[in-house]
C-alpha positions as CSV (number, residue, x, y, z in Angstrom):
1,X,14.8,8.2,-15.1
2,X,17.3,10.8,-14.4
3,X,16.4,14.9,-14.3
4,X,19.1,17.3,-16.1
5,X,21.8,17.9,-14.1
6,X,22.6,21.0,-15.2
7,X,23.3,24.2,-12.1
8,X,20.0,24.6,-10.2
9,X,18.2,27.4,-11.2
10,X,18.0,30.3,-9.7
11,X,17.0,30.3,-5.9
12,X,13.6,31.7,-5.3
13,X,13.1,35.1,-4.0
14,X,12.4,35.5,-0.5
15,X,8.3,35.9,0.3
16,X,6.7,38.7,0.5
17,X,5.6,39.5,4.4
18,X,1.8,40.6,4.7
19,X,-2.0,39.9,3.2
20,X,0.3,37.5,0.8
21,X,1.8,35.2,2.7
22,X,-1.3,35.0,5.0
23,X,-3.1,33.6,2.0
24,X,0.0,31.4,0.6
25,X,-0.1,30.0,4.1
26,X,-4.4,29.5,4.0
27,X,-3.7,27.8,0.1
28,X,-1.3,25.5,1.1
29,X,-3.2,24.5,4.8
30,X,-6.1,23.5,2.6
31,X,-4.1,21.6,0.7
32,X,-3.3,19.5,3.7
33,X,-6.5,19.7,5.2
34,X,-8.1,18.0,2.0
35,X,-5.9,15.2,2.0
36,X,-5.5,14.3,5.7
37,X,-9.8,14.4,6.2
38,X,-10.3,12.2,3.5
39,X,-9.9,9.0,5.4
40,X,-12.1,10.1,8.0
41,X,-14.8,11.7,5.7
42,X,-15.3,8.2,3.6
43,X,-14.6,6.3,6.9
44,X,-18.1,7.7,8.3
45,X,-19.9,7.1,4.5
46,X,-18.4,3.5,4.1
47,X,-21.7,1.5,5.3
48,X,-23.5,3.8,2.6
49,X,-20.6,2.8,-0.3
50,X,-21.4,-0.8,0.6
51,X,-25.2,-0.9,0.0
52,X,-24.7,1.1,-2.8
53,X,-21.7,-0.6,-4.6
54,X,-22.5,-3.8,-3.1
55,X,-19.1,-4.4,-1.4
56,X,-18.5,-7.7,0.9
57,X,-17.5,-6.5,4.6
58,X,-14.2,-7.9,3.6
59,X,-13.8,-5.6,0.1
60,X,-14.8,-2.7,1.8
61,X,-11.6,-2.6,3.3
62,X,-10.2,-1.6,0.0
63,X,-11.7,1.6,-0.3
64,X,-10.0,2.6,2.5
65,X,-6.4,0.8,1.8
66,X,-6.4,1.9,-1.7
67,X,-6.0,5.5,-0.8
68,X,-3.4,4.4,1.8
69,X,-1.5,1.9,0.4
70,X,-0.7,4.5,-2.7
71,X,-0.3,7.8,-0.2
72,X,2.1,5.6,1.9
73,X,4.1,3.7,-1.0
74,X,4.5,7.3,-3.1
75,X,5.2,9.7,-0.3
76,X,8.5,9.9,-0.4
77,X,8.5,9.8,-4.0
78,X,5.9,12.8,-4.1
79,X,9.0,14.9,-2.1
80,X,11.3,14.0,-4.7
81,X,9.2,15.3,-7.5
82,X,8.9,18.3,-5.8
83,X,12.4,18.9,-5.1
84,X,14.0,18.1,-8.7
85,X,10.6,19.7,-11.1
86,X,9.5,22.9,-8.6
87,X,7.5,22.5,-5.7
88,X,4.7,24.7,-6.8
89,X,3.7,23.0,-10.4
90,X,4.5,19.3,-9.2
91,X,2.4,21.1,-5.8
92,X,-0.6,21.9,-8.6
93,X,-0.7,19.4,-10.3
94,X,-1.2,16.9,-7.4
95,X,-3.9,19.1,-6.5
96,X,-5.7,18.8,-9.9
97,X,-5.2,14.9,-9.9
98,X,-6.9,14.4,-6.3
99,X,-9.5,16.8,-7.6
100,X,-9.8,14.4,-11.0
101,X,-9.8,11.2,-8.8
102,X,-12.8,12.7,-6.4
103,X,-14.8,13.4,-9.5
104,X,-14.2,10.2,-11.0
105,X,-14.8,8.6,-7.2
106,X,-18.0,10.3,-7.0
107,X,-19.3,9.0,-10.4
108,X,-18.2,5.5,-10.0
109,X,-21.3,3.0,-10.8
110,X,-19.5,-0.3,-10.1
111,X,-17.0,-1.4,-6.9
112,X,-13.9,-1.5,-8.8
113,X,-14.3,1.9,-10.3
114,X,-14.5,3.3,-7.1
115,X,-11.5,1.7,-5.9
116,X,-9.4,2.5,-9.2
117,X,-10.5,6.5,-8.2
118,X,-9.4,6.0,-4.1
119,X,-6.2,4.6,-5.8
120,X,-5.7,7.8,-7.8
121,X,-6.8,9.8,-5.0
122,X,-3.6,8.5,-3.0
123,X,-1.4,9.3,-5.8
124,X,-2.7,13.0,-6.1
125,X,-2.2,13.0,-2.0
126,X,0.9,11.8,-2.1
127,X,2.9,14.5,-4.5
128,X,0.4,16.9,-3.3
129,X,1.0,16.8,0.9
130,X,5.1,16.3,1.2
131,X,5.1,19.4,-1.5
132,X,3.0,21.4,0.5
133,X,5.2,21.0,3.7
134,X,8.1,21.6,1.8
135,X,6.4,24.9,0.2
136,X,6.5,26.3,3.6
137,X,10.2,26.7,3.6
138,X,10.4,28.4,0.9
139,X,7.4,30.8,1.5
140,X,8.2,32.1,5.0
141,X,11.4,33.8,6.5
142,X,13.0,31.3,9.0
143,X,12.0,32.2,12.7
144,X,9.3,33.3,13.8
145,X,7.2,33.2,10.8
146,X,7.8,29.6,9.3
147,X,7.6,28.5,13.2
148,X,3.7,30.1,13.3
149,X,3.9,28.8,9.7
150,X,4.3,25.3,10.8
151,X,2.3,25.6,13.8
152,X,-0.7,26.2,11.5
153,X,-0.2,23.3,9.5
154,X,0.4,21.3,12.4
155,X,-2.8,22.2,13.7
156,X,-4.8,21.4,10.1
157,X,-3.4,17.9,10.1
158,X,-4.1,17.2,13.5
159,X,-7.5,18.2,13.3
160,X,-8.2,17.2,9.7
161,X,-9.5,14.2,11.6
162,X,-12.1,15.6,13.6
163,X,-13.5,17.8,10.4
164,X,-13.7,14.6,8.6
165,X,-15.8,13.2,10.3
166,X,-18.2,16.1,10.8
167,X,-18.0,17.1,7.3
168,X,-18.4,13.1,7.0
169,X,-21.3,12.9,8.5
170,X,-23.3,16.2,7.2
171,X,-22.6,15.5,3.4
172,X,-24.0,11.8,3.6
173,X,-27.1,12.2,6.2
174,X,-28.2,15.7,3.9
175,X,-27.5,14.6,0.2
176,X,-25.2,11.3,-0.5
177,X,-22.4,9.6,0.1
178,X,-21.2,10.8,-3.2
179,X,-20.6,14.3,-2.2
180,X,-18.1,13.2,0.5
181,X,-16.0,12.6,-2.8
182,X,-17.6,15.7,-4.6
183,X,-16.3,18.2,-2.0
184,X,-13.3,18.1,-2.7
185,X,-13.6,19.5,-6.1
186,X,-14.4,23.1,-5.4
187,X,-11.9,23.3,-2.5
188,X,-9.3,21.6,-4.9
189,X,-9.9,24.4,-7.7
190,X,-10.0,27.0,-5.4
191,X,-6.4,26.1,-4.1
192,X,-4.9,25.0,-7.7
193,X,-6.0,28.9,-8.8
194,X,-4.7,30.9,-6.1
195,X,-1.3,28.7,-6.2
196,X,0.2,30.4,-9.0
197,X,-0.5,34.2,-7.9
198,X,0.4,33.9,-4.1
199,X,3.1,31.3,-3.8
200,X,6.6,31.4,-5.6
201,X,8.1,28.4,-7.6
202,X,11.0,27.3,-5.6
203,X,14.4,26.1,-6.3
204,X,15.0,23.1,-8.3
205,X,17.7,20.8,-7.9
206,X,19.2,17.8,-10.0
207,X,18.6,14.5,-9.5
208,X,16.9,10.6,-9.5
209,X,13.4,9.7,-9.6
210,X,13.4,6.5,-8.2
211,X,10.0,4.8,-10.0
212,X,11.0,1.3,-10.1
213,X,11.6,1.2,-5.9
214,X,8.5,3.1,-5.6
215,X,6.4,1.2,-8.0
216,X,7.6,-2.4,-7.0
217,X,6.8,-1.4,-2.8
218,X,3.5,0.0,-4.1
219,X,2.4,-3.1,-5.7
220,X,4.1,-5.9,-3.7
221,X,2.5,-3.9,-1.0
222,X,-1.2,-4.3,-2.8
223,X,-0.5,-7.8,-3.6
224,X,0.2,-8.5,0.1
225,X,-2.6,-6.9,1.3
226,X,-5.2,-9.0,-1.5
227,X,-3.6,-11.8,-0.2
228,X,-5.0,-11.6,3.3
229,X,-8.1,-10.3,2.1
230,X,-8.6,-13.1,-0.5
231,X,-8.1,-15.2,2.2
232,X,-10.4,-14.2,4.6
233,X,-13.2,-14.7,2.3
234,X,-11.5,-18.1,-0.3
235,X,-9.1,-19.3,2.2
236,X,-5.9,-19.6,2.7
237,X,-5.2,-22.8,0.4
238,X,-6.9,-20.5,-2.8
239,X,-4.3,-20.6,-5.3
240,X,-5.3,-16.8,-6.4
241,X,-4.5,-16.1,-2.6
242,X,-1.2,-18.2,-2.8
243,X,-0.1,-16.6,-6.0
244,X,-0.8,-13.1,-4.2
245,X,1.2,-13.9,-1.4
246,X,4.3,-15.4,-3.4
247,X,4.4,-12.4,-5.8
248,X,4.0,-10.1,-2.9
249,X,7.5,-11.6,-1.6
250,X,9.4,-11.3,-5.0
251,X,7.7,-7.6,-5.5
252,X,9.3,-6.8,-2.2
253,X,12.9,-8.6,-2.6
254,X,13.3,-6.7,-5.5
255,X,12.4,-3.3,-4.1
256,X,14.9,-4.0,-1.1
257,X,17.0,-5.1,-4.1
258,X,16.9,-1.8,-5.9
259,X,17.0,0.4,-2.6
260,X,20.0,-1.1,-2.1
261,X,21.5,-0.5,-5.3
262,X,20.4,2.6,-5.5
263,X,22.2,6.6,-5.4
264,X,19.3,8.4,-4.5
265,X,16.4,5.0,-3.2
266,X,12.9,6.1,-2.3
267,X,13.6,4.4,0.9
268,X,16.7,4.8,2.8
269,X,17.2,1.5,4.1
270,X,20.1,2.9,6.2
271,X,18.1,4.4,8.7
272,X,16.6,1.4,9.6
273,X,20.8,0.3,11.2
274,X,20.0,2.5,13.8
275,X,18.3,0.5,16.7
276,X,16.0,3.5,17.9
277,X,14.9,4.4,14.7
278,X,14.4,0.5,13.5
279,X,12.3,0.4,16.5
280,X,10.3,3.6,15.9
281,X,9.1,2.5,12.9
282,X,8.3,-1.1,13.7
283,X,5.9,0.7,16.2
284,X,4.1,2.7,13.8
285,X,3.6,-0.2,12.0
286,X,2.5,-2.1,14.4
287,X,0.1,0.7,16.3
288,X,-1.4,2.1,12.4
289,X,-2.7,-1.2,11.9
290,X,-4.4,-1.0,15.0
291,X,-5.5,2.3,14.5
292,X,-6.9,1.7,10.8
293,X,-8.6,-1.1,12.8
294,X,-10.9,0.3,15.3
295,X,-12.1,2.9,13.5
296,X,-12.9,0.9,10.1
297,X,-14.5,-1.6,12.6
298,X,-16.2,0.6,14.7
299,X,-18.0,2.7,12.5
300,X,-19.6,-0.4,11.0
301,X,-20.8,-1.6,14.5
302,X,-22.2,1.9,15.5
303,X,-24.3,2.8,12.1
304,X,-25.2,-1.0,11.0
305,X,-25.5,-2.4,14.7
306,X,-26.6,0.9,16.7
307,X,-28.5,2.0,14.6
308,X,-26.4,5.5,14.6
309,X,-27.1,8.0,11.5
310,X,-23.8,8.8,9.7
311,X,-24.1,12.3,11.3
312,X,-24.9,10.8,15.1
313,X,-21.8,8.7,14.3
314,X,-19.3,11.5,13.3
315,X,-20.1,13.0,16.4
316,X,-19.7,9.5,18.2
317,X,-15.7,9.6,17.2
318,X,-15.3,13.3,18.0
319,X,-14.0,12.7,21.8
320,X,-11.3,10.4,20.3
321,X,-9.8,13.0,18.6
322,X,-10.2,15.3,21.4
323,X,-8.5,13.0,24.1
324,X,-5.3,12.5,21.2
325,X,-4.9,16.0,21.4
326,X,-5.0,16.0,25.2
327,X,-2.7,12.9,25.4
328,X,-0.1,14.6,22.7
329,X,0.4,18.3,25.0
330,X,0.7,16.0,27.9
331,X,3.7,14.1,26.4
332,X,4.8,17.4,24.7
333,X,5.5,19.0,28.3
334,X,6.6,16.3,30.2
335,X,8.5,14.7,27.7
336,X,11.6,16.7,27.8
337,X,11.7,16.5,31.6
338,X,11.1,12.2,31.8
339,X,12.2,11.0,28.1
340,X,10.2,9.6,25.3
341,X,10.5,6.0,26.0
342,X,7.8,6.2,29.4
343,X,5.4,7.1,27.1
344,X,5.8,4.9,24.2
345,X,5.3,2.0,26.4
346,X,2.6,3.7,28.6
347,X,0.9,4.9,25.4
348,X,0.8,1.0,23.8
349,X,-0.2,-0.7,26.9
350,X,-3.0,2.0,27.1
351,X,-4.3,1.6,23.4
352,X,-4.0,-2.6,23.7
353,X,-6.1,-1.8,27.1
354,X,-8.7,-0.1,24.7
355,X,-8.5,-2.5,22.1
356,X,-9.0,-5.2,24.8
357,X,-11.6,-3.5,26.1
358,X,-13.5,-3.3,22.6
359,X,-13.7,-7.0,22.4
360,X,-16.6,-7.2,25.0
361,X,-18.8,-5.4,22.3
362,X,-21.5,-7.5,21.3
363,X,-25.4,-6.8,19.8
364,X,-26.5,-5.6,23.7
365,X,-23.4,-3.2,23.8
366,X,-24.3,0.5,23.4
367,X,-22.2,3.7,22.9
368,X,-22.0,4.9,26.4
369,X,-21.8,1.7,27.9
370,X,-19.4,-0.4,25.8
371,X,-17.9,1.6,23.2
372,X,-16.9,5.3,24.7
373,X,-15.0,4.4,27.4
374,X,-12.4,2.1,25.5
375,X,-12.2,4.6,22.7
376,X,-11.1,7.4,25.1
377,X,-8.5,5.0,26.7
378,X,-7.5,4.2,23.0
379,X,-6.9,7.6,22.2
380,X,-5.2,8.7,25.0
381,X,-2.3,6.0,24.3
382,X,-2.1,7.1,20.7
383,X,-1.6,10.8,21.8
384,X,1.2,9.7,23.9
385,X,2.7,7.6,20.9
386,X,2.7,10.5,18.0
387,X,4.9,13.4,19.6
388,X,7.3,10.6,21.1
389,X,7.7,8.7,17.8
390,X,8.0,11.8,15.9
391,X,10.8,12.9,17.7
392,X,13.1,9.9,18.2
393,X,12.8,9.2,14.2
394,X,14.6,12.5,13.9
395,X,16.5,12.8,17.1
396,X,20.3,12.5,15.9
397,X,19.6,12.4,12.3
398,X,21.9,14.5,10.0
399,X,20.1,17.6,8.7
400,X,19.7,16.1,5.0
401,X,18.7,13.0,6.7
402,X,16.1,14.3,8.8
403,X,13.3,14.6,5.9
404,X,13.8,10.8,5.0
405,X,13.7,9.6,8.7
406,X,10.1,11.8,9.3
407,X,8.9,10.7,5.8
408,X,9.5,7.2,6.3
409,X,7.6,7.2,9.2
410,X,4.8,9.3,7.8
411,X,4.6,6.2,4.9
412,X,5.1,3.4,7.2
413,X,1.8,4.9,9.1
414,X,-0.1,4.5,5.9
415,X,1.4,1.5,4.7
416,X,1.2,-0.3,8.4
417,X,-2.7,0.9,8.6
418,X,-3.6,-0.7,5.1
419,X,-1.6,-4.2,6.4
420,X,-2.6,-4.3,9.1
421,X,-6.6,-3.8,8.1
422,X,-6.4,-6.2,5.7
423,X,-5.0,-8.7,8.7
424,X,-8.0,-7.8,10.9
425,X,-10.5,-8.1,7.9
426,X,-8.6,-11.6,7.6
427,X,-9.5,-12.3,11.4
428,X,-12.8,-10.7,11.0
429,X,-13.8,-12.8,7.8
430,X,-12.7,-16.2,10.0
431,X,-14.5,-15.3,13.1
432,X,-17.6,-14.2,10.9
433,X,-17.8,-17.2,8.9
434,X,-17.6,-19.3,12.0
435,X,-20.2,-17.7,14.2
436,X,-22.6,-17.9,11.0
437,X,-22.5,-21.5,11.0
438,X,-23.4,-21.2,14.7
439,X,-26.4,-19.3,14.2
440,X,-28.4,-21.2,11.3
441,X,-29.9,-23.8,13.4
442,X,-31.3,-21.5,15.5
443,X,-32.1,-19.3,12.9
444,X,-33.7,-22.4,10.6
445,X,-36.1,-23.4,14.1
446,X,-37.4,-19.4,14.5
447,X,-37.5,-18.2,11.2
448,X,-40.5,-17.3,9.3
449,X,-41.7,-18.9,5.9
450,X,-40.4,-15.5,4.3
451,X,-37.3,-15.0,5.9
452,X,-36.2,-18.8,4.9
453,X,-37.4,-17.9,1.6
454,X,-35.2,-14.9,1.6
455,X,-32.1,-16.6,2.8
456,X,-32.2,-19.3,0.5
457,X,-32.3,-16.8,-2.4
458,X,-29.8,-14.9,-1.3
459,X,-27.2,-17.0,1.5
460,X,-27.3,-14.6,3.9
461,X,-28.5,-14.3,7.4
462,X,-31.1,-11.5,8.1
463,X,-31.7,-8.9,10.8
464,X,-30.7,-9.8,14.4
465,X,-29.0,-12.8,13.3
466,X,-27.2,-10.8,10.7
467,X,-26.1,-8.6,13.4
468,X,-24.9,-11.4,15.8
469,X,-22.9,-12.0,13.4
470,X,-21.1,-9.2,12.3
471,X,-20.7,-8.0,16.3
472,X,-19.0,-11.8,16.9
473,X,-16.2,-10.8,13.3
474,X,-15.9,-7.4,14.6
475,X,-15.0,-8.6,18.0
476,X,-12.4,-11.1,17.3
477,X,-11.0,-8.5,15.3
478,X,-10.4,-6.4,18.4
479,X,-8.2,-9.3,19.8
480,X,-5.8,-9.0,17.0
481,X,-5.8,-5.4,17.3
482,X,-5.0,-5.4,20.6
483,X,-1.9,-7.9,19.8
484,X,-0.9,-5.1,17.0
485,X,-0.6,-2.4,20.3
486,X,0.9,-5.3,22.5
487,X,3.8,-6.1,19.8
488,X,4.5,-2.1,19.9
489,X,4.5,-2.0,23.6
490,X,7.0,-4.7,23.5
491,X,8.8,-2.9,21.3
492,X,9.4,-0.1,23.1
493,X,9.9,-1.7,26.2
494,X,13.4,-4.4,24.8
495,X,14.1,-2.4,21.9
496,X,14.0,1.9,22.3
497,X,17.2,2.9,24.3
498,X,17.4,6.4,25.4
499,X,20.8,7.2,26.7
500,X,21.7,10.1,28.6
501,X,22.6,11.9,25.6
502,X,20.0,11.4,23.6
503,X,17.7,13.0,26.6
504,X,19.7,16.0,26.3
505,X,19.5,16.3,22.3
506,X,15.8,16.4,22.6
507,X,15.8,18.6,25.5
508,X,17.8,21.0,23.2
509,X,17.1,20.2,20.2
510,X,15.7,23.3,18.3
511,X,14.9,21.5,15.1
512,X,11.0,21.0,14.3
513,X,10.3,17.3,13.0
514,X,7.7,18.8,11.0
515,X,10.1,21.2,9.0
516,X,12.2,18.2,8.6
517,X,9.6,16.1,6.7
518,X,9.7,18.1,3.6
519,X,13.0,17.2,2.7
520,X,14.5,15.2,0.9
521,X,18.3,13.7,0.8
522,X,20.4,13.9,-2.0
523,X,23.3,11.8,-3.2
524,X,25.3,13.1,-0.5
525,X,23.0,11.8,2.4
526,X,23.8,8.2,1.5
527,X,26.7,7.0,3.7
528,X,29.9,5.2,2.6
């Protein structure tokens, strides 16, 4: 599908300084703010979801990796739209759609209507949040402005986080875990209706819409990730999990196939030649999955084994975010003085030693004792990791390369976190299943006539032998997070190579990676 390529029209006018821009700049903030807290605001309802919908431990997983897996796969893709249609109406209408998908999500009666809403949720994130970066370029003056302009939005998706799992934990201890779907609606309206009065349509420009690459990652993506999850729960010789698996691999020949064909790919595989950058993003894979990890696993340990309300357990995951932010001005001022490379391996080791940490949690743990210390290391590390990646993905980029190196990395976060669950559910089905078998003799001599009625009804273990098991799955799933952080480590430490000059380019460089990550290249990006 190829846009008209007649002249772009005409440029649009320059924004109005003021009340105006102050409220362009609030619209398009709570743009990002809705999309970035809705991980975190289902993460903290997600043990409510699976009583309600009945989802395995294993499936739950998916209402968290179908958001991600189609935010990550249609990011770039989302940038594109904006670029060739209008950033303000492809803008809206990503807004509407999330705002469809939450209704939809919050209405679902069945698992898989849930997950079919999460999966339109990510599709309404993804055009929605690169269009709302890019909106800022062409709604502030460059300089001071659209640097305050960025800080802002900086600030909302760095924090977006922490609200989440406030607003997380309010919505579903005062009414339901529904309305953590539901409040997006009136925020969603509320932005979609100011849009067209206090922000200008900007420029459009000709060019590809590359749906095939970004439909066959997407899906060989999703196939990959069943696969593991099927797995974990049929094993690995099920031929529904083989036939994932094999598909998976054609899916994703044939996107490498067509990016490589391709004037204008979704994903420009040249800027994965460049050592640094290869390596860059092999660490974000490695470190989302690890990421994605903890805090689907932990939140299940602290509300189901605990005993933590969702609101108790919000506040539980607040100092994580707090420390991230600690841990990213530290590298932020040092950084230019010692290089980024100390602190991506510094950072790793740190989140493995957290990750390591975690596996010692067991039914006696509690928060204080077994589970705050090792999240503060944790998020310390990953603080350290997120100024230092961001800015060797872009150091020594060409300007129209710059938004495809940041966006890449923003999808490979994403994509990385939903693998890389769906890996740990694997490990945390396995360990499950194996400490289960451990535990029915011992649960077969103590139990009473009614519980061994109960189990052989229903086949599963109750009460404290329920939760010896899920603490053993959740721990061994910590080990393999841990190896996720270790691999990054590694990473950094044979494969990121900061020369001399590369120090002084981000010691001068003046260009904000966050400016960067709204555009997109055209033709002429794509080297001989």
């Amino acid at each position: 599908m190829t846009a008209d390529r007649s002249s772009p029209s005409k440029p649009a006018e320059s924004p109005e300084r003021g009340h105006g821009s102050g409220i362009a700049l609030l619209v398009i903030a709570s743009c990002q703010l809705m999309v970035v807290l809705d991980i975190t605001i289902v993460n903290i309802a997600l043990p409510h979801i699976q009583t309600s919908l009945g989802f395995s431990t294993e499936n739950l997983s998916w209402v968290v990796s179908a958001y991600t897996l189609t935010f990550g796969g249609l990011l770039l893709l989302g940038g594109r739209l904006g670029d060739i249609l209008g950033r303000r109406r492809v803008f809206m209408f990503g807004v509407l759609l999330f705002v469809f998908a939450s209704l939809l999500g919050g209405l679902s009666q069945e698992s898989w209507q849930l997950l079919a809403a999460r999966s339109l949720q990510g599709v309404g994130g993804a055009i929605a949040s690169p269009t709302a970066l890019a909106l800022i370029t062409t709604t502030f003056r460059e300089g001071p402005e659209r640097n305050r302009a960025f800080g802002v939005f900086a600030a909302v998706s760095a924090g977006g986080s922490a609200i989440g799992l406030l607003a997380g934990g309010l919505l579903v201890e005062w009414l339901d875990w529904r309305w953590v779907l539901y409040v997006n609606i009136p925020i969603g309206l509320l932005i979609a209706l100011a849009t067209p009065r206090y922000i200008r349509e900007s420029e459009r420009h000709p060019g590809h819409f590359d749906i095939l690459g970004a439909l066959t990652s997407t899906v060989g993506m999703v196939l990959l990730v069943y696969g593991f999850i099927r797995a974990s729960e049929d094993g690995w010789s099920d031929t529904l999990t083989i036939a994932s698996f094999v598909a998976a691999v054609v899916l994703l020949g044939v996107f490498l196939t067509i990016e490589s064909r391709s004037k204008q790919p979704i994903t420009p595989l040249w800027m994965f030649r460049d050592r640094n950058r290869a390596g860059v993003y092999g660490m974000m894979l490695s470190l989302a999955a690890a990421m994605f990890g903890m805090f689907f696993f932990l939140t299940l340990f602290v509300q189901n084994i605990l005993g933590f309300s969702p609101l108790r357990a919000g506040l539980a995951f607040l100092p994580v975010s707090a420390i991230i932010a600690i841990g990213a001005g530290i590298a932020s001022q040092l950084l230019p003085k010692w290089g980024p490379k100390p602190f991506m391996v510094v950072g790793a080791l740190l989140a493995a030693l957290g990750l390591g940490w975690l596996t010692m949690t067991d039914v006696e743990s509690t928060y204080a004792g077994s589970i705050l210390g090792p999240m503060l290391v944790f998020g310390l590390g990953m603080g350290m990791q997120f100024v230092s990646l961001t800015l060797m993905a872009v150091s020594g980029v060409a300007p129209h390369e710059a938004g495809a190196a940041s966006g890449v990395l923003n999808a490979t976060q994403q994509v990385g976190g939903s693998l890389g669950l769906s890996v740990l559910v694997t490990v945390f089905g396995t360990a499950s299943r194996n400490e289960a078998t451990d535990q029915v003799p011992q649960f077969m001599a103590e139990a009473s006539p009614a519980q061994l009625a109960e189990f052989r009804r229903t086949g599963e273990l109750p009460g404290t032998w329920a939760d010896q098991v899920l603490a053993s799955g959740i721990s061994s799933s910590f080990i393999a997070a841990a190896v996720f952080a270790i691999v990054a480590a590694l990473i950094a430490l044979f494969v990121i190579q900061v020369r001399p000059a590369d120090l002084e380019r981000l010691q001068g460089n003046g260009a904000n990676p966050l400016a960067a990550a709204g555009d997109v290249p055209d033709e002429s990006a794509r080297p001989d």
